[in-house]
C-alpha positions in Angstrom: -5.4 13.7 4.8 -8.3 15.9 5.6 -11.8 14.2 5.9 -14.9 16.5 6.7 -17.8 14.6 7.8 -20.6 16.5 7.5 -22.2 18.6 10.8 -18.9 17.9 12.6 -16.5 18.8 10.1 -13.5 17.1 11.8 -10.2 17.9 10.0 -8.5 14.2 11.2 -5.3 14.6 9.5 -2.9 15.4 6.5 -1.6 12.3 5.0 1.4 12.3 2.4 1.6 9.4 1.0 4.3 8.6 -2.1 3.1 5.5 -4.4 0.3 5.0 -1.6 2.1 1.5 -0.4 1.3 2.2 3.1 2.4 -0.5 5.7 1.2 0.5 8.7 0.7 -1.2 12.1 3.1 -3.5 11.6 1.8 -7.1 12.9 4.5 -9.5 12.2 5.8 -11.5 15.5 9.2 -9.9 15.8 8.2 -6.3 16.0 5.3 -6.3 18.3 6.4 -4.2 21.3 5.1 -3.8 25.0 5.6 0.1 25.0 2.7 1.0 27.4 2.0 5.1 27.9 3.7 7.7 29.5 0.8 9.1 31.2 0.2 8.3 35.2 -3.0 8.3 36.5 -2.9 11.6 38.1 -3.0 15.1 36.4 -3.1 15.5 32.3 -4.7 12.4 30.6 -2.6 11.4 27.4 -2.6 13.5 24.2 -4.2 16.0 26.9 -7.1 14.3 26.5 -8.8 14.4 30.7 -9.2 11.1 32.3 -7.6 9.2 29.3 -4.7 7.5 31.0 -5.7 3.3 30.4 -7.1 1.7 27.0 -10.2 1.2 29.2 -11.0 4.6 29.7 -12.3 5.0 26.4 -15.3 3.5 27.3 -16.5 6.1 29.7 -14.4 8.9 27.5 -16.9 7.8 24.6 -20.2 7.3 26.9 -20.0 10.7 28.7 -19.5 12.7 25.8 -22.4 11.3 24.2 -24.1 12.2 27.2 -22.6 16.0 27.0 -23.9 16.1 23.2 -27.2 14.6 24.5 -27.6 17.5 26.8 -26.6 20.4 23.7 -28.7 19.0 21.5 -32.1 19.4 24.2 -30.8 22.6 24.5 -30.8 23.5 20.8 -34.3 21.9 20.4 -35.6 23.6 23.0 -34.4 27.2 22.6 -35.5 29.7 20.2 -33.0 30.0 17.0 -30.9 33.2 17.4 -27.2 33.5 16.8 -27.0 31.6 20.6 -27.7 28.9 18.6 -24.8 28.5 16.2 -22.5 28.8 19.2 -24.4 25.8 20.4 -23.7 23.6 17.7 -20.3 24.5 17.5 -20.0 23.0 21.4 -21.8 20.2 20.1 -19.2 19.6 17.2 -16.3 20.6 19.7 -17.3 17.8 22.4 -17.3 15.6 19.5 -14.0 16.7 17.8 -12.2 16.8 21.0 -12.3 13.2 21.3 -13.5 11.8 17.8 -10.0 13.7 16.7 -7.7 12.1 19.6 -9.2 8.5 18.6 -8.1 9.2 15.1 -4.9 9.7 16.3 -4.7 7.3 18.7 -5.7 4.5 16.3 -2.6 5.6 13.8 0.2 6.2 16.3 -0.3 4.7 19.7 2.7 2.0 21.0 -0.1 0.0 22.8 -1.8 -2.1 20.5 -4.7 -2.9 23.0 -5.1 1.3 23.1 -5.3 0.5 19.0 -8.3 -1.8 19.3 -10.0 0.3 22.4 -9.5 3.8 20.1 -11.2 2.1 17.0 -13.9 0.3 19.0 -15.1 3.4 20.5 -14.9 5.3 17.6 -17.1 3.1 15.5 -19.8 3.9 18.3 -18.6 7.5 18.5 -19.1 7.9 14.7 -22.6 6.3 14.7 -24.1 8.4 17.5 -22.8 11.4 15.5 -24.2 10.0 12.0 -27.7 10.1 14.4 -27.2 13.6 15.4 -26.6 14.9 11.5 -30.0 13.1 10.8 -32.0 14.5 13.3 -34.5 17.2 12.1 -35.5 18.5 15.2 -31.7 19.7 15.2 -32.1 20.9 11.7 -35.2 23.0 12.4 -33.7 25.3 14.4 -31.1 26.0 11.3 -34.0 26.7 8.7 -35.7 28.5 11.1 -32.1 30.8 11.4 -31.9 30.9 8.2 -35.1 33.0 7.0 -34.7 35.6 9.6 -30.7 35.8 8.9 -31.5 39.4 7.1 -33.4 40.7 10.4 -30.6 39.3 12.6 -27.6 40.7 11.2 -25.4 38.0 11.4 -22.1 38.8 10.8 -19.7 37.3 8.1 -18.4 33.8 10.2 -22.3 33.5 11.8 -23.6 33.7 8.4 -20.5 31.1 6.6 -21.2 28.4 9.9 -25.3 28.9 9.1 -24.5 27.8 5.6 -21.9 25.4 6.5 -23.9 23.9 8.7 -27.1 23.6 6.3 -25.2 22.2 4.0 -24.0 19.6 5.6 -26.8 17.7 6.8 -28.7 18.4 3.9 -25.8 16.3 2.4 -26.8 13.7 4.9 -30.6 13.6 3.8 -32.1 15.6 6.4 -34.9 16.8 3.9 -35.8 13.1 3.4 -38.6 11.2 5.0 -37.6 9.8 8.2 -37.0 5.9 6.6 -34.9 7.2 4.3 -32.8 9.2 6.4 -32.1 5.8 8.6 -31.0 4.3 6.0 -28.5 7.0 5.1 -27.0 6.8 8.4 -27.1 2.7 9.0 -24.7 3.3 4.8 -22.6 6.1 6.3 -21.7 3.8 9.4 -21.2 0.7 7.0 -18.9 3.6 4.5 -17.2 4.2 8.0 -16.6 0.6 9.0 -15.6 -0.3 5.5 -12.9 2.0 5.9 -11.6 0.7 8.8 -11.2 -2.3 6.9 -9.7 -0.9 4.0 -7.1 0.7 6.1 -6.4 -2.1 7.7 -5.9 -4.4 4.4 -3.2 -1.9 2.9 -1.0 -3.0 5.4 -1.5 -6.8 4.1 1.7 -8.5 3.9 2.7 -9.2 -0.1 1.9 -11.9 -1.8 4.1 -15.3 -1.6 5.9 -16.0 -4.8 7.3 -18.8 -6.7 10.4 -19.3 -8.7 12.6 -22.4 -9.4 15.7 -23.7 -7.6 17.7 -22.5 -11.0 15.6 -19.1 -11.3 16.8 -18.4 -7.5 20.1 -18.9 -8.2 20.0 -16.9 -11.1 18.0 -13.8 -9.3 19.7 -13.8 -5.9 22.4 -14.2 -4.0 22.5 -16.5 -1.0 22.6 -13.8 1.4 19.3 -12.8 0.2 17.6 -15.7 -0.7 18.3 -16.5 3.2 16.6 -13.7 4.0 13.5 -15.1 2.4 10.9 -17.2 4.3 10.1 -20.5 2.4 6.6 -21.5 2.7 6.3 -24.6 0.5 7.1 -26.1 -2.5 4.1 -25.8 -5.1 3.9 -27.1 -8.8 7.8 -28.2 -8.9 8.6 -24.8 -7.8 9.2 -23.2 -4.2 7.5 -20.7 -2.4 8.7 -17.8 -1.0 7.6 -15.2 1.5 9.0 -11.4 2.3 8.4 -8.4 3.7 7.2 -5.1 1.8 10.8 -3.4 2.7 12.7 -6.2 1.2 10.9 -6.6 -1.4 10.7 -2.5 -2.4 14.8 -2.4 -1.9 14.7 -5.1 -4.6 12.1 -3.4 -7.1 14.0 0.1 -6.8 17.6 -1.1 -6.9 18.0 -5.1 -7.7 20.0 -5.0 -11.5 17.9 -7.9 -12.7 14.5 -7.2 -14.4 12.9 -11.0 -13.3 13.9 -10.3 -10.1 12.3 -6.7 -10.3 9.1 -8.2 -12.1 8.4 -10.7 -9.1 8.9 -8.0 -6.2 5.9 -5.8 -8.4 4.0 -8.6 -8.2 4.4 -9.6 -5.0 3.7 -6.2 -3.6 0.7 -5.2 -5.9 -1.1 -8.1 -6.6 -4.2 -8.8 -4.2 -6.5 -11.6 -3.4 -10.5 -11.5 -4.2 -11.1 -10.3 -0.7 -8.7 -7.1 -1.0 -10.4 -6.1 -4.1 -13.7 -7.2 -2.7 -13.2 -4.4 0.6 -12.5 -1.5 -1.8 -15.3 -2.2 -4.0 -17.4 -2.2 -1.0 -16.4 1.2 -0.1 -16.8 2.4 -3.8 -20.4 1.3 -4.1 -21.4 1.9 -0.6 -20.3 5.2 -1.6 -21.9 5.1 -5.0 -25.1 4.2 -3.5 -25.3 6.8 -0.5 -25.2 9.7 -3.4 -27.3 8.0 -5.9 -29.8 8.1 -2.3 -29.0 11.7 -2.2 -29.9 12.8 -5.5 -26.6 12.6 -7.2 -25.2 11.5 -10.5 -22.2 9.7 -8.6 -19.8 10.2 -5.7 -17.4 12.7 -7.3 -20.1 14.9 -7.9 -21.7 14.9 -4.3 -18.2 15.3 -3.0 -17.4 18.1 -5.2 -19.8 20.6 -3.8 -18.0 21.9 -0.9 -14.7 22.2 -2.8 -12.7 24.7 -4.6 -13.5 22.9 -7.8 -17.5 22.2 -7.3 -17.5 20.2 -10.2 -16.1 16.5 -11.2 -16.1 17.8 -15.2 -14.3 20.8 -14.3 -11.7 18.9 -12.0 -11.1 16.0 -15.1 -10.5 18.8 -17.7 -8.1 20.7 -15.5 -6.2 17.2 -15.6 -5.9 16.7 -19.0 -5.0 20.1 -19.8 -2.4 19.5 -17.4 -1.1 15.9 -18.7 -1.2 17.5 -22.3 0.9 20.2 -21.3 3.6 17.6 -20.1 4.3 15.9 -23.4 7.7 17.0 -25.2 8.9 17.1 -21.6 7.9 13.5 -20.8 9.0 12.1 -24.0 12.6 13.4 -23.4 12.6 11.4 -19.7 11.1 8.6 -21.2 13.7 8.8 -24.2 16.5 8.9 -20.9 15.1 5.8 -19.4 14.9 3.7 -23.0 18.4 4.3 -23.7 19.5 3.2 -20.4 17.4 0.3 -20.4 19.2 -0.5 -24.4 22.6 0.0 -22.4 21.4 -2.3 -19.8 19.7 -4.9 -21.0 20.3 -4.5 -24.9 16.6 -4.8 -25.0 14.4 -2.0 -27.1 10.8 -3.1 -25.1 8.7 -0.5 -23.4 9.3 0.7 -20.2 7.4 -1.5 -17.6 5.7 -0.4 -14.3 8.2 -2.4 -12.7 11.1 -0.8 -14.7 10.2 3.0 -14.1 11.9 3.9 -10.8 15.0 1.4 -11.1 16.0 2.9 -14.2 15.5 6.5 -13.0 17.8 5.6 -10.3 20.3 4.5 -12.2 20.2 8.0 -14.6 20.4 9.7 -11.1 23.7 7.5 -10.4 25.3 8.5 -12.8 24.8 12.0 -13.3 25.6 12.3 -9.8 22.6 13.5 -7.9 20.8 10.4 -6.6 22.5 10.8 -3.2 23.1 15.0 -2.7 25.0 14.9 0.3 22.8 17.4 1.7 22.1 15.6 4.6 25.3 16.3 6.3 24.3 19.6 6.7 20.4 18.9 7.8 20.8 18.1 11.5 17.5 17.4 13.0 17.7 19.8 15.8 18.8 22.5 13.7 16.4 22.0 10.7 13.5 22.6 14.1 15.1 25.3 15.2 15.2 27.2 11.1 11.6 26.0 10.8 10.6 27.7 14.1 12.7 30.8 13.1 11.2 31.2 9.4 7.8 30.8 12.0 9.1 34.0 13.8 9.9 36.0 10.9 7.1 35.7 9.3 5.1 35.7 11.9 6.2 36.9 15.0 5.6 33.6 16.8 7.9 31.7 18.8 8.0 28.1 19.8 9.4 27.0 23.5 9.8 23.0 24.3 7.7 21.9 27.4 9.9 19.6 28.5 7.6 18.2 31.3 4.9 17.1 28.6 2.8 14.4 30.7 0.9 13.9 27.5 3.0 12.2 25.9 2.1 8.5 24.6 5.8 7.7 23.7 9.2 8.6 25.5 9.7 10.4 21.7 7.2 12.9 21.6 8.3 16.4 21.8 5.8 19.1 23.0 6.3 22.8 21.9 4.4 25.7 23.1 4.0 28.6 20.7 3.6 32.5 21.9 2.8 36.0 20.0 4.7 38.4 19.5 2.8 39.8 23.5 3.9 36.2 24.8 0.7 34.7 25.0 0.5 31.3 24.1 -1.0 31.2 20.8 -1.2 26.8 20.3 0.8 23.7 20.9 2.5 21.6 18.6 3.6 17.8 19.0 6.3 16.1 17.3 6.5 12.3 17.1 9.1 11.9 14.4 11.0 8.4 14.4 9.6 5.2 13.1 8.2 2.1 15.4 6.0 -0.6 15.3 2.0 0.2 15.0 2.8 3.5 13.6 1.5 4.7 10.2 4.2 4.7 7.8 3.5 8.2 6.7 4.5 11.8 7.7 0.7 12.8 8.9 -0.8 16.0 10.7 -3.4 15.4 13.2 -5.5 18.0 14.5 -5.9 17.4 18.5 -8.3 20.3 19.5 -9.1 23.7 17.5 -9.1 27.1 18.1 -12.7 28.8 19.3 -14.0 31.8 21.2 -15.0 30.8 24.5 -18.5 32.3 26.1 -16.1 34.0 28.9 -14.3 35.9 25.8 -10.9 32.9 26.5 -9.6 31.3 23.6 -9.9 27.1 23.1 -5.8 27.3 21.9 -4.8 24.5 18.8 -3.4 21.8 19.7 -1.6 19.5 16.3 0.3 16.4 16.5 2.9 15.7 13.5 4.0 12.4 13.5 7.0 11.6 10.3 9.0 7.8 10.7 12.4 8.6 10.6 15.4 6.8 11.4 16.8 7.0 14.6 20.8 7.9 14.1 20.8 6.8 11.2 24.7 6.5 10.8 26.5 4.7 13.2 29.3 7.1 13.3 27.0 10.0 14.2 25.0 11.1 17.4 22.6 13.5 15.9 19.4 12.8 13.0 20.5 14.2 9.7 17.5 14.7 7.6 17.6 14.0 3.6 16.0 16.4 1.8 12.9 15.1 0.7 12.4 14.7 4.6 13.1 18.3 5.4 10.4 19.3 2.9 7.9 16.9 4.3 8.7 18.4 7.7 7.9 21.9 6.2 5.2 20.6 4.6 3.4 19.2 8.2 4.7 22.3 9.6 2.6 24.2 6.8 -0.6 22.4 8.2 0.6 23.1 11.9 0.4 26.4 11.4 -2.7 26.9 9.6 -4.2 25.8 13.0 -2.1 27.4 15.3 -2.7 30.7 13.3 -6.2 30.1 13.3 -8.5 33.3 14.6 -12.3 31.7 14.2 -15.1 32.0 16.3 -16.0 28.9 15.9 -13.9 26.0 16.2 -15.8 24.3 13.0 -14.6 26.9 10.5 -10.7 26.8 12.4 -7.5 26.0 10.5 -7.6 23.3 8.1 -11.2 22.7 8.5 -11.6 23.8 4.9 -12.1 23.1 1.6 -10.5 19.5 0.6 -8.9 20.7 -2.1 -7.8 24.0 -0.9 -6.3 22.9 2.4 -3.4 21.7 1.1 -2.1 24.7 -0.2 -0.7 26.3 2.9 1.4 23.3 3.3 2.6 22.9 -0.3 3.6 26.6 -0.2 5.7 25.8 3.0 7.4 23.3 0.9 9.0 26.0 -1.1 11.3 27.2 2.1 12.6 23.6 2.6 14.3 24.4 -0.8 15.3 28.0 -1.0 18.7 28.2 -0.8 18.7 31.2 1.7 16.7 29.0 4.2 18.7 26.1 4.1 22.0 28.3 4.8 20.8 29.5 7.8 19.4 25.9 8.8 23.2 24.7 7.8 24.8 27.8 9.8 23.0 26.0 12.6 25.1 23.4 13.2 28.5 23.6 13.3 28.1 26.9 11.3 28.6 25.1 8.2 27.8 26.4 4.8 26.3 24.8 2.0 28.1 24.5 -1.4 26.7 26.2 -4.3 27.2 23.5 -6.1 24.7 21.1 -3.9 22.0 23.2 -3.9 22.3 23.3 -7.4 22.3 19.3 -7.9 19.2 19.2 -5.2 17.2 21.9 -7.7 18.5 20.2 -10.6 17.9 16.5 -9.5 14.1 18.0 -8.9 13.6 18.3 -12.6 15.3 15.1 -13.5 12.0 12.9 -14.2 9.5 16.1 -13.0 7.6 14.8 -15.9 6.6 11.4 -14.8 6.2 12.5 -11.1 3.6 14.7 -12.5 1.9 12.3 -14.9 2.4 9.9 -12.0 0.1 12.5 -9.7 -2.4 13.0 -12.5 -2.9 9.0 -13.0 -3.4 8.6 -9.4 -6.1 11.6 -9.7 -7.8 10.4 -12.6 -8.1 6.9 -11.2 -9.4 8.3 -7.5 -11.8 10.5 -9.9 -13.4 7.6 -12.4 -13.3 4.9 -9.8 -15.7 7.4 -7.8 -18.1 8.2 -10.7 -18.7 4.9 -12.2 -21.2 2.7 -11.3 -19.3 -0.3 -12.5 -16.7 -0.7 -9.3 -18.0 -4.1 -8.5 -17.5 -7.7 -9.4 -14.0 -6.5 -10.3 -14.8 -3.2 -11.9 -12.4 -1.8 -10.6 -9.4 -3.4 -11.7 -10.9 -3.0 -15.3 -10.9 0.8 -14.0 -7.5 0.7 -13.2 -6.4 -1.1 -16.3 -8.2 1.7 -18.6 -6.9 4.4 -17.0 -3.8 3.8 -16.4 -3.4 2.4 -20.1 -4.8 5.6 -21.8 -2.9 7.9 -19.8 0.3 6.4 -18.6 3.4 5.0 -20.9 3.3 2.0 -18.5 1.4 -0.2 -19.1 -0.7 -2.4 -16.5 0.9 -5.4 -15.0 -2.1 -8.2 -15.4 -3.0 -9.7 -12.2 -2.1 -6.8 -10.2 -4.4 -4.3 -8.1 -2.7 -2.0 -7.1 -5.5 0.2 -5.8 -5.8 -1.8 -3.4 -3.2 0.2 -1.6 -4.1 3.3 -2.7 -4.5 4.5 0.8 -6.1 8.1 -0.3 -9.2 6.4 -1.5 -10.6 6.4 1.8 -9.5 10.2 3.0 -9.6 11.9 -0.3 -12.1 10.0 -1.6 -12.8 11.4 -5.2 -10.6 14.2 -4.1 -6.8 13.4 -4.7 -6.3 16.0 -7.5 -6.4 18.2 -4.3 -2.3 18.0 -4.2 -2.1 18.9 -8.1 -4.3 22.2 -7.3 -2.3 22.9 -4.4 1.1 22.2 -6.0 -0.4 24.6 -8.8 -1.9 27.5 -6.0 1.5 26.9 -4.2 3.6 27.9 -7.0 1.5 31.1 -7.5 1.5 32.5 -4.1 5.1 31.8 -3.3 6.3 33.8 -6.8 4.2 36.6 -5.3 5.0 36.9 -2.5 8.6 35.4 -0.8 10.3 34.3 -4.2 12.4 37.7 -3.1 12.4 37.8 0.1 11.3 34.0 1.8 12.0 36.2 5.2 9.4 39.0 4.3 7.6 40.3 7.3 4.8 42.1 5.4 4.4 38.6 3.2 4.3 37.0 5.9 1.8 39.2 7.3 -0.6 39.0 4.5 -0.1 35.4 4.1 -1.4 35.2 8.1 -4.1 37.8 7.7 -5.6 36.4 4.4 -4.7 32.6 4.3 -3.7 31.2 8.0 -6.6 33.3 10.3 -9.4 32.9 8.5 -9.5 28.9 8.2 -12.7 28.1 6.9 -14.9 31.5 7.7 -14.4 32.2 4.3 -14.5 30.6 0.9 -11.5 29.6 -0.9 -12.3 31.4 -4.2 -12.2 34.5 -2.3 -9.3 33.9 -0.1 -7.5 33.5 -3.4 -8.6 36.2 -4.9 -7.5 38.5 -2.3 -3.6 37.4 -3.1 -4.2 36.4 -6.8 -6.6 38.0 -8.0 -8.4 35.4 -11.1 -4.6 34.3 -11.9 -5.2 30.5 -11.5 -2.7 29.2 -14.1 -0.2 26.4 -13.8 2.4 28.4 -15.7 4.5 28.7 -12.8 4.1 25.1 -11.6 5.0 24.1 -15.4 8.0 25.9 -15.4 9.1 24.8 -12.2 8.8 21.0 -14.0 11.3 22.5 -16.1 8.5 23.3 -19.0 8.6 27.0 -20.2 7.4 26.4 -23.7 3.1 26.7 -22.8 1.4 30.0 -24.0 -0.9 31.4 -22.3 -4.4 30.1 -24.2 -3.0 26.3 -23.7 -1.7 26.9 -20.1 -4.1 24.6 -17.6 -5.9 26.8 -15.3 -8.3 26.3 -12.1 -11.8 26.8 -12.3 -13.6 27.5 -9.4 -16.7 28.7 -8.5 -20.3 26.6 -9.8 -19.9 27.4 -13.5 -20.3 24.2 -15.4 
């Protein structure tokens, strides 16, 4: 997920998150570990981060940067606006990146828990001095000042796009407000802040107990698993039962028995007043910070940075879309009726408990649930075909740095990348395998970004991509074979990696994926594409064992893709159109927003809503993406576009590789999106190819969805 907070812009990460069930930092007795770091007290600190080598050294981490900004931002009041200036608050927003970023990361992935609590502690104190610093007008002076004499001091392109970046972000945060008013803006963005702490930590709630009768058990389960069950009590004649989300998912996706099904949905989604109470917190904190700024509602103050600057424009581009799904949805949802009638010789409606168990089943038995694919994907050699792909199209190479004293676990990998002259270019992390206190979710974190140093050196990238696989995960092998969903997550981190690494700019706030929200995911979608390309995957398959991959699996893989394409994609606009109306109405609270939910997942889903259940409550994206989720359909949509263009032929081209890197990957954020795309696509912003990629050729070109960008209403 990519957040950008105003003056600082800090890309924190890239979340992918399917159903947005997140268990993360997992609490439960039996799991907690004592890993402690890998750093010593001498040399590099961890996550190469100086001087962080205890969970007690965040303390004076977080106090002596403040004191660094303190000194910047004299220096920037006191000193007369010139282009000096925008290179001084761009070492202001570095010293706080360079640490606000490593806390982010910290808090998500660390093995120490007390490193946890330290990281988020200082962070909340971190986040408030830096809500100060965006409110300050004697720091904004300067930057009106700047910009009526930009035209007699020639700024060049990034100057001028910073100058405007930076305008626009604090007056987002009220800076043209009376002093009162802009104290109370920050004291709601550090309550926004700390409520989404809490929301993030609520997602990983454990489910809900549930109750069933001795006969029901018996019916349901099998011994084995009813063991595995922890009883809590015996309530109302009936007994009380406690599991954990894994269990409980394995039963909802697989379990034959639709009561059994129906109680682990339950369990799983439902949430208690205080849950629901956290989110609607954050929604109207939220609510109430734009309706303070002048804006009709969240979505719309959120949209003005984006690709898509308007909320309207955003929900029309997702109807469009969900209309142009329909004979292809009705056809899966046809497939998953008739097996249900085969089943269960029942003609009901397809429940939200039903959906994924019955696709399973249809995937059984046409063969392409479990591709087989795997036993060609061998970790090391799937790295190895990313990194090459990397040098192809880029003439960058990656070396492991064995040595890494960085490292917060004995997992980590560190590689160092070099050009095509051998100069290192960035480094890349790779924590890949699952553990206690880990977020559950394959996640790019930006450590430091590139900038131009006053001595004419380069700050280098430095990205962290953290996935939870399992360890060897067949007894009978020694080596991690990847399925191929993960290799395309992989490729799709690797896309965000890269986007930093590649990263030219000036100024370290305009680098990589400090973008547009709802462009930045494009790179990484697009990267997607090789994880699937049948010429890539040979040579990854060639890597080990020199092994080649039948025809015939790479056909099932492509084919099993399109299976329920349909409801995947209705599934992503849902989730869109939820994230969008839950952030523009003013009705989120006093349970709002489960009447939200309820609405819109009635009028635009074929499943209907489960009562009692609130499932947005682990909707993890409302807190990064806030308003903002439809980001992945765009990107899905851009995706499909640019990789027709330019590597449907050739995913090895040089010279596409080359433009990609010159246009796309260097520029980060020193230019707008709308004309970064327009440089490889011209005003060709349809979904055709996405649609036909669902497996849906049949849209002309009037009803095709397309992209609107720009400020046109």
């Amino acid at each position: 997920m990519m957040s950008s907070v105003v003056l600082l812009r800090y890309a924190l990460r890239s979340f992918r998150t399917s159903a947005a069930t997140a268990i993360w930092r997992i609490k439960s007795t039996q799991n907690l570990c004592k890993v402690r770091s890998f750093s010593t007290r001498s040399g590099t600190g961890i996550f190469g981060l100086e001087h962080l080598h205890r969970a007690s050294d965040w303390q004076s981490i977080a106090l002596g940067t403040i004191q660094k900004c303190e000194q910047i931002a004299t220096e920037i009041r006191s000193s007369k606006p010139s282009s000096h200036t925008l290179q001084l608050f761009d070492d202001l927003s570095n010293e706080l990146c360079r640490v606000l970023d490593v806390m982010e990361l910290c808090r998500h992935i660390h093995p120490d828990p007390e490193f946890i609590g330290e990281a988020e502690k200082w962070f909340a104190v971190l986040n408030s001095y830096m809500q100060e610093l965006n409110a300050d007008y004697l720091l904004y002076r300067p930057l009106s000042e700047l910009e009526s004499k930009s035209s007699h001091l020639a700024l060049d392109r990034e100057e001028n796009m910073m100058l405007k970046s930076l305008i626009s972000d604090m007056q987002r945060s009220g800076i043209h407000m009376p002093a009162k008013t802009r104290q109370k803006i920050v004291e709601l963005q550090n309550k926004i802040a700390s409520l989404g702490f809490e929301f993030t930590r609520q997602i990983s709630r454990a489910p809900t107990p549930f109750s069933i009768s001795k006969e029901q058990a018996k019916e349901l389960f099998s011994p084995s698993m009813l063991a595995s069950f922890e009883y809590v009590e015996k309530r109302h004649g009936k007994d009380v039962y406690r599991s954990d989300m894994q269990t409980l998912k394995h039963v909802l996706h697989h379990h034959p028995k639709g009561e059994a099904r129906k109680l682990a949905y339950l369990s799983i989604y439902s949430a208690d007043a205080s849950s629901i109470q956290v989110v609607e917190s954050l929604l109207g904190a939220r609510n109430q910070l734009a309706r303070m700024l002048g804006y009709v509602s969240y979505s719309h103050f959120a949209s003005l940075d984006k690709l898509v600057r308007n909320p309207e424009r955003v929900r029309e581009f997702l109807l469009q879309l969900n209309k142009s799904l329909g004979p292809k949805l009705e056809s899966e949802l046809r497939l998953l009726k008739e097996e249900k009638e085969r089943t269960e010789r029942s003609s009901s409606p397809i429940e939200s408990w039903e959906v994924t168990f019955y696709c399973n089943q249809i995937r059984r038995k046409l063969n392409v649930e479990s591709l087989r694919l795997d036993e060609y994907l061998e970790l090391e050699a799937c790295l190895q075909g990313m990194f090459y792909i990397a040098n192809c199209l880029f003439d960058i190479r990656a070396v492991e740095d064995v040595t890494n004293p960085e490292k917060w676990h004995q997992d980590v990998r560190k590689f160092v990348f070099f050009n095509g002259s051998g100069q290192s270019i960035g480094t890349l992390f790779l924590d890949l395998y699952q553990r206690p206190y880990k977020y559950p979710n394959s996640t790019h974190f930006t450590i430091q970004s590139h900038r131009l140093l006053k001595d004419g050196s380069h700050q280098l990238p430095v990205i962290a991509i953290t996935m939870n696989m399992e360890k060897n995960s067949s007894s009978k092998r020694n080596s991690t074979f990847l399925h191929p969903f993960e290799l395309q997550t992989l490729f799709h981190e690797f896309g965000h990696a890269l986007h930093s690494i590649l990263s030219t700019t000036r100024f370290q706030n305009l680098a990589g994926t400090r973008t547009a929200l709802d462009f930045v995911e494009m790179p990484s979608h697009l990267f997607e594409y090789f994880a699937r390309d049948q010429r890539v995957l040979q040579h990854i398959s060639k890597g080990f064992g020199n092994k080649t991959i039948p025809q015939s699996l790479v056909e099932d893989m492509l084919r099993n893709s399109q299976l329920f394409s349909g409801i995947d994609a209705q599934t992503q606009i849902f989730y869109s159109l939820l994230d969008l109306e839950l952030h523009s109405s003013p009705n989120v609270g006093n349970g709002g927003s489960v009447e939200i939910l309820k609405t819109v997942q009635n009028e635009y889903t074929p499943f209907r809503y489960v009562e009692g259940t609130a499932w947005h409550t682990r909707f993890g994206h409302l807190y990064g993406y806030a308003s903002c989720y439809y980001s992945y359909l765009v990107a899905k949509v851009l995706a499909s576009k640019i990789w027709q263009r330019l590597f449907s032929d050739n995913p090895l081209s040089k010279e596409s590789g080359r433009l990609l890197r010159e246009k796309v990957l260097m520029v980060g954020g020193s230019q707008s999106p709308q004309e970064i795309l327009e440089s490889i696509l011209g005003n060709d912003m349809r979904a055709d190819r996405f649609l036909i990629e669902l497996g849906i050729d049949s849209v002309g070109l009037e009803e095709c969805p397309c992209i609107h960008t720009g400020t046109d209403n």
